[in-house]
C-alpha positions as a Markdown table, in Angstrom:
| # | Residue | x | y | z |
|---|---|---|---|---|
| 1 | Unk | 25.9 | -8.3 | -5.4 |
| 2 | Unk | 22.5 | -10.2 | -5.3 |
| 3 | Unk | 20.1 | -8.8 | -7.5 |
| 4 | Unk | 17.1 | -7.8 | -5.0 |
| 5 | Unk | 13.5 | -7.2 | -6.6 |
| 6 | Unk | 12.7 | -4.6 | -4.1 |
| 7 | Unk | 9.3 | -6.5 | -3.5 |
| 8 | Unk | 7.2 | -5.3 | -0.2 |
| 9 | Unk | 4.1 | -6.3 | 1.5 |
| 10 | Unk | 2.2 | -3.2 | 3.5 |
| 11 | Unk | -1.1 | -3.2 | 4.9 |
| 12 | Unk | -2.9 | -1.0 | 7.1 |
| 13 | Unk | -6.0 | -1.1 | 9.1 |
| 14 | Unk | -8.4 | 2.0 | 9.5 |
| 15 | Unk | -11.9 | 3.2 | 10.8 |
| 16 | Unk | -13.8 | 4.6 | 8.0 |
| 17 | Unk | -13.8 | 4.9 | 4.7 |
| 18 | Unk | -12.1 | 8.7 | 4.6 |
| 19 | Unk | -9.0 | 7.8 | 6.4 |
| 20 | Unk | -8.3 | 4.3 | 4.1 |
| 21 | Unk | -8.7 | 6.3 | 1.2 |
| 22 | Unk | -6.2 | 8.5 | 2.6 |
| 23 | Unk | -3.9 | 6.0 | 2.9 |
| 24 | Unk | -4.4 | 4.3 | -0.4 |
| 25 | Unk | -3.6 | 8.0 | -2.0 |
| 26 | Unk | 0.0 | 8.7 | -0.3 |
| 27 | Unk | 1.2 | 5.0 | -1.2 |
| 28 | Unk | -0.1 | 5.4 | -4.6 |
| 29 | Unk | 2.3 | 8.7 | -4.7 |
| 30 | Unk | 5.5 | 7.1 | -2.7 |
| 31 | Unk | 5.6 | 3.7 | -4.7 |
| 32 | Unk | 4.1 | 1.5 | -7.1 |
| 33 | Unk | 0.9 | 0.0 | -5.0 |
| 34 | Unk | -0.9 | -3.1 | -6.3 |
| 35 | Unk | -4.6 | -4.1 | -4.3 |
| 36 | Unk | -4.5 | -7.6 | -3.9 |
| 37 | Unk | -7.6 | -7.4 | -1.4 |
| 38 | Unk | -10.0 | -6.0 | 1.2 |
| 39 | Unk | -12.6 | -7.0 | 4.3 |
């Protein structure tokens, strides 16, 4: 069996700064979440 990193790329888009925070918090808790940027 091939060894897989189990490497994903996510992004989401939002309206306001409440609901990105949100968002941020439940990946934080489901996964290991690294920021690699932001508009």
């Amino acid at each position: 069996m091939a060894n897989v990193s189990g490497i994903a790329l996510g992004m989401i888009e939002t309206r306001g700064l409440v609901p990105a925070i949100e968002a941020a918090d439940a990946m934080t808790k489901a996964a290991e979440v690294r920021l690699v940027g932001r508009q």
